[in-house]
N, C-alpha and C positions, 0 to 999 in steps of 0.2 A: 448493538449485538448483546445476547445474553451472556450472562455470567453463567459459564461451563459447572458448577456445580451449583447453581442458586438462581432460579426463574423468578425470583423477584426483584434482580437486581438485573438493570440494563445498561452497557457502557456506550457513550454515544459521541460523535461528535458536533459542535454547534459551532455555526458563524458568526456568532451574537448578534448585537444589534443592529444590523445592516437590511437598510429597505427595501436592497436589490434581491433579498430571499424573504422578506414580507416578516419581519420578525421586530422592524423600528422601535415598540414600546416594549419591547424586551431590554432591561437595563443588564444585559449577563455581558462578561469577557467573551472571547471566541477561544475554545480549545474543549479538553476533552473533558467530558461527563459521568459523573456516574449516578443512577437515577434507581431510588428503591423505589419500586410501583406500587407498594404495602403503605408505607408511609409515606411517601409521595416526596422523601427527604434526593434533595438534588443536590451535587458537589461539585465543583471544578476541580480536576485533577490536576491538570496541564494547561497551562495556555499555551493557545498557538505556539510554532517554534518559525515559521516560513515569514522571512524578511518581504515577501512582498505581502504581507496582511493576513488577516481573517479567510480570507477567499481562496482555502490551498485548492492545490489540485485534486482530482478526485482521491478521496481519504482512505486509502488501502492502510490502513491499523486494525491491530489483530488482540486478542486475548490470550495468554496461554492455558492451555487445557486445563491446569491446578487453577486458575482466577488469581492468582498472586502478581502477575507481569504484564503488562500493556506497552505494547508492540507498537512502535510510531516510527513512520516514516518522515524526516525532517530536510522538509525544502528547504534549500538554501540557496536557491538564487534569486536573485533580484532581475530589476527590466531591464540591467544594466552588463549586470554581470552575474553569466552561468556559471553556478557549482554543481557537483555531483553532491546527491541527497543523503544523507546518513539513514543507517540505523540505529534509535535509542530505542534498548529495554526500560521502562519506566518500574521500580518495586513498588506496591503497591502497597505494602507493608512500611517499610521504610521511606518511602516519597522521595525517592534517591533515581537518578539517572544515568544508564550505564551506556556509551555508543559503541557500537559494535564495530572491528577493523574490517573492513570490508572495502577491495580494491574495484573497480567496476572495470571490465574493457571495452564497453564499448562507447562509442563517442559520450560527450556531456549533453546526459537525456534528466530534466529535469522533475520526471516523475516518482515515486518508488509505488508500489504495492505490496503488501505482506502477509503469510500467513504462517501461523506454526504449521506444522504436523502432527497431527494426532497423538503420538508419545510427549513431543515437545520437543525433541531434539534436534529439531531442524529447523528451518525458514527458509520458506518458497517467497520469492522476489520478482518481481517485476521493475527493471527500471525502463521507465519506457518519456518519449518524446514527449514535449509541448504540444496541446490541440491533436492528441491520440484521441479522445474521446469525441473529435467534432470531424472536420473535412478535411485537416493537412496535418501528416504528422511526417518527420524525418529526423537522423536515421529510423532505423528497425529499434526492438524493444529489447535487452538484454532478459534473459532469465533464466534462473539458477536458482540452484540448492545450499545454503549456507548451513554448515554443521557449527551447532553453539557448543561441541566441546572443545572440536580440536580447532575451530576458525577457516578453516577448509572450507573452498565453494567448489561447487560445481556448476559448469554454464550447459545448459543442456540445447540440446539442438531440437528448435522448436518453429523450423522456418517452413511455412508453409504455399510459398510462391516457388513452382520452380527454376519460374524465367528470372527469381534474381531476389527482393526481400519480403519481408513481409513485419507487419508490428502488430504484439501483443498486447492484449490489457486480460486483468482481472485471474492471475492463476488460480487455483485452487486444489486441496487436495481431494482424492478420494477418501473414505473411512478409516479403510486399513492401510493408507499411508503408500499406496504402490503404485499410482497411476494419478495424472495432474490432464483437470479439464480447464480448457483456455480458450478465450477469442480471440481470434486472427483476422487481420485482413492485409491484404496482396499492399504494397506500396506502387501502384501502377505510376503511366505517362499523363500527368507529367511527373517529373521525379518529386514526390511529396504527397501524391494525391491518394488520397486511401480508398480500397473500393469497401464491397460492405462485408460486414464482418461474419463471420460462421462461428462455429465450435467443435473443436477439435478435440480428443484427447492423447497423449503421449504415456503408453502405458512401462509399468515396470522400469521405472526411475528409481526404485530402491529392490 
């Protein structure tokens, strides 16, 4: 994604050198990027933080509107044993990592997704299931409003099945920060089985 005040700079994430994404004679770490498209200068911010490898889940990392913070969501389970995923601000200034208190309710979903809000004041979440993005995902997806002053979340209600759940991926805001567009899909019979996904949006959440 772009740097919110600088189109010359792109922040990205990489797998490194793994041949299951065609990248073998790449000799880079796997973690996050930042890439001047001017001078063609590329840096490792971050490596990986997800104990199961290079291979996270889909990478819902965000930028904050001023470009000074980089927004990561940090898996933390392994094949063995699920954890609930944090969120670290990374400074970008300082190369310092801050994780954020954040208590989840709903079951141990090993995804996050994230996005500021427009001012910056907030953070829109997704934490959503294992294999949400493919044919079987369970539970439902949690998702909420997280205030970075006062630590405050809000869990909004974002179920779109009404015979029972449904799971979210990819929130996002609108412009002015007022209304949040989502994919949804029903969690049908059998229990896990995801049907296909729409778009919905949930307006005047702030």
């Amino acid at each position: 994604m772009y740097h919110p005040e600088d189109a010359n700079i792109v922040f990205y994430y990489s797998y490194g050198s793994d041949p299951a994404f065609g990248n073998a004679d790449q000799e880079r770490t796997p973690g996050y990027y930042r890439l001047n498209t001017t001078t063609g200068d590329d840096t490792l911010l971050v490596e990986h933080r997800s104990p199961l490898g290079p291979d996270e889940m889909i990478n819902g990392f965000d930028v904050h509107p001023n470009g000074t913070t980089l927004l990561i969501p940090d898996v933390r389970s392994s094949i063995s044993t699920p954890r609930r995923p944090r969120i670290v601000e990374y400074d970008l200034t300082t190369e310092t990592p801050d994780t954020l208190a954040l208590d989840y309710d709903s079951f141990i979903n090993e995804g996050l997704w994230l996005r500021y809000s427009p001012d910056g004041a907030q953070i829109l979440y997704s934490n959503f299931p294992f294999n949400a993005y493919s044919n079987t995902a369970a539970p439902e997806s949690e998702v909420g409003i997280f205030d970075r002053a006062t630590g405050a979340k809000r869990v909004l209600d974002v179920n779109t099945d009404p015979r029972g759940e449904s799971v979210q991926i990819a929130p996002t805001w609108s412009p002015n920060g007022q209304h949040i567009l989502y994919g949804s899909a029903p969690l049908t019979l059998p229990r896990g089985a995801v049907g296909p996904y729409s778009l919905y949006v949930l307006q005047d959440v702030n």
